[in-house]
N, C-alpha and C positions, 0 to 999 in steps of 0.2 A: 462521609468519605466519598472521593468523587471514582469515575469508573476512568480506564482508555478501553470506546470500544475500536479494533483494531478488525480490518477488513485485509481480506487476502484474497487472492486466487489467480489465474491465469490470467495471461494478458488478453485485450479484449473479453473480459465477459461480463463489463460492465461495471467495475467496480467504483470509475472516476463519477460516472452517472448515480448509482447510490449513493455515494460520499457526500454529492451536490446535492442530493434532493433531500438525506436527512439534515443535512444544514439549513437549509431552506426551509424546512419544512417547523423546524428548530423547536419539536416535542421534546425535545431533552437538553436543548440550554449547554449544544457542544462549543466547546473552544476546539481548533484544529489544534495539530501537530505539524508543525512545518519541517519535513524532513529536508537533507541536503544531497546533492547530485553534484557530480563532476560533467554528467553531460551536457551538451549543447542547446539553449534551451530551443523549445519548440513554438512553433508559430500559435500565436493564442496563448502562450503560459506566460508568464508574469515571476517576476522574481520578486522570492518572500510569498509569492501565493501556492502553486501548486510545489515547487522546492525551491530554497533556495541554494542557489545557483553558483558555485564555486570552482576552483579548482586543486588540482592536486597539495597547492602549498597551502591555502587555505585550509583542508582535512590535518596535514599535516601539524600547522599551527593547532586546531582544536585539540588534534591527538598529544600533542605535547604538552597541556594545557589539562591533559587527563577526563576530557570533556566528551567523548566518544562514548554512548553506550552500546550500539550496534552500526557496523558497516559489513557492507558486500561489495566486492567487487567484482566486476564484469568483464571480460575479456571479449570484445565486440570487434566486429569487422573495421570499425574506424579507431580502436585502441582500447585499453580500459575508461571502462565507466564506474565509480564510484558511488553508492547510496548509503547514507547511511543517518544517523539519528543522535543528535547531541545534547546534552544535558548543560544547556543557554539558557538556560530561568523559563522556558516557556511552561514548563508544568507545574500543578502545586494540587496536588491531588487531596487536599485538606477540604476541598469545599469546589471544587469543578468539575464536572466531567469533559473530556476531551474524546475526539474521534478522528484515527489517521489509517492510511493504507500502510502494508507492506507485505512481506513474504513470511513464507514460514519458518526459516533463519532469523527472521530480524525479528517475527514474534515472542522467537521461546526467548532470546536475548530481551526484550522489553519484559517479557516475565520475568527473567532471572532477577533484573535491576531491579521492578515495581515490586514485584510479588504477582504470583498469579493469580489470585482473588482481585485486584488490579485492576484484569484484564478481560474483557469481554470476544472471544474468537467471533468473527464473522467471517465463513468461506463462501464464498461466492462464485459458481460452478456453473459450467454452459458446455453443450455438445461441441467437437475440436470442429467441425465445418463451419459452425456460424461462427464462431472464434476466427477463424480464418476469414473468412469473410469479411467480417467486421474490420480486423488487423489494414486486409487489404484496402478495404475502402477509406480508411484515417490516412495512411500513409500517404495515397493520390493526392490528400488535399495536402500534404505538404509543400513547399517553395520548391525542397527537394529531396523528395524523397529518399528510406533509406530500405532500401527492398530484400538486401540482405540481411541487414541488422535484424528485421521487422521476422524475415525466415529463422534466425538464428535463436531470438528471443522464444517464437510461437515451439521452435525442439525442445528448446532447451526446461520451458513449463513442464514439458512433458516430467522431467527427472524431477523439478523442484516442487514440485505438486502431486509426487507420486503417493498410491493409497498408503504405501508403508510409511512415509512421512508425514502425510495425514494423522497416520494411525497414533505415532509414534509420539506427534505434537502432542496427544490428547485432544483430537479437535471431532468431535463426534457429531457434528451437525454441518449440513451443506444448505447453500441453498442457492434454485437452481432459477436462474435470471433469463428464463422462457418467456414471460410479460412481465414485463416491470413493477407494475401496479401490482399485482400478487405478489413477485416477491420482495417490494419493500415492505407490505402488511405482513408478510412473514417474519423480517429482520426487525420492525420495529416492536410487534408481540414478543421476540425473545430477546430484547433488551427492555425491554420494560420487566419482564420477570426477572431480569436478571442485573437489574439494577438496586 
């Protein structure tokens, strides 16, 4: 029976960079999850690779279509943003394992759908200054920067990441992306056990 390991945490702390390198590094034979976004994509993303890339009628059509297992949406400085995760034939958990990012919303909802035996939690945790840091220095490289968005998102972690939700997910392990090298050896030790 195959696994989804599902990766979370705060923006900036590293999450897109461990997703890359267990793929890469491809000890565990993952297939992605290709989630969908309403928002614009970004300079260097690729549609069908890090989301694909839609918009509002698009979601709509899936949702009509009863194809929707988890969405969030985002009330951002430039309008709502849409994320969300559809049930398109990409999964078959009979014989794959898969590995995607999302939130802790969109976690417990993949549980609910899969089963939470399923489901492998990966949180992925960093001090808010280098978090900041980090945020600001991706955004400079953009065409055009979004420097409110970028503020509104780094608060709003605050609430969506909180320890009560944490707590509340069942997610009892962090792991804290200070060097990289250490803690992918960490995330990949506890999917190996827990595979």
């Amino acid at each position: 029976m195959g696994k989804i390991v599902y990766i979370m945490g705060k923006s900036s702390t590293g999450k897109d960079t461990i997703f890359k390198e267990l793929l890469r590094k491809n000890t565990f034979s993952f297939k992605t999850i290709v989630s969908y976004t309403t928002r614009p994509i970004r300079g260097g993303e690729k549609d069908g690779h890090e989301y694909h890339f839609t918009d509002e009628a698009g979601f709509q059509k899936l949702k009509e279509a009863g194809k929707i297992i988890e969405d969030r949406c985002y009330e951002t400085v430039h309008g709502p943003w849409r994320y969300f995760t559809a049930d398109d034939g990409q999964i078959d958990l009979k014989s794959t394992n898969y590995i995607t990012i999302g939130t802790i919303e969109s976690y417990l909802k993949i549980c609910e759908y899969y089963g939470r035996d399923s489901i492998i939690p990966v949180l992925v945790d960093l001090d808010d200054g280098i978090r900041l840091q980090r945020a600001l220095n991706r955004e400079k490289k953009q065409q055009t920067p979004k420097y409110e968005e970028m503020c509104r998102r780094f608060l709003a972690d605050s609430a969506d990441f909180s320890d009560i939700k944490i707590e509340e997910a069942g997610i009892t392990r962090r792991f804290y992306n200070n060097e990289l090298k250490d803690c992918l050896k960490e995330i990949e030790d506890y999917i190996a056990d827990n595979m």
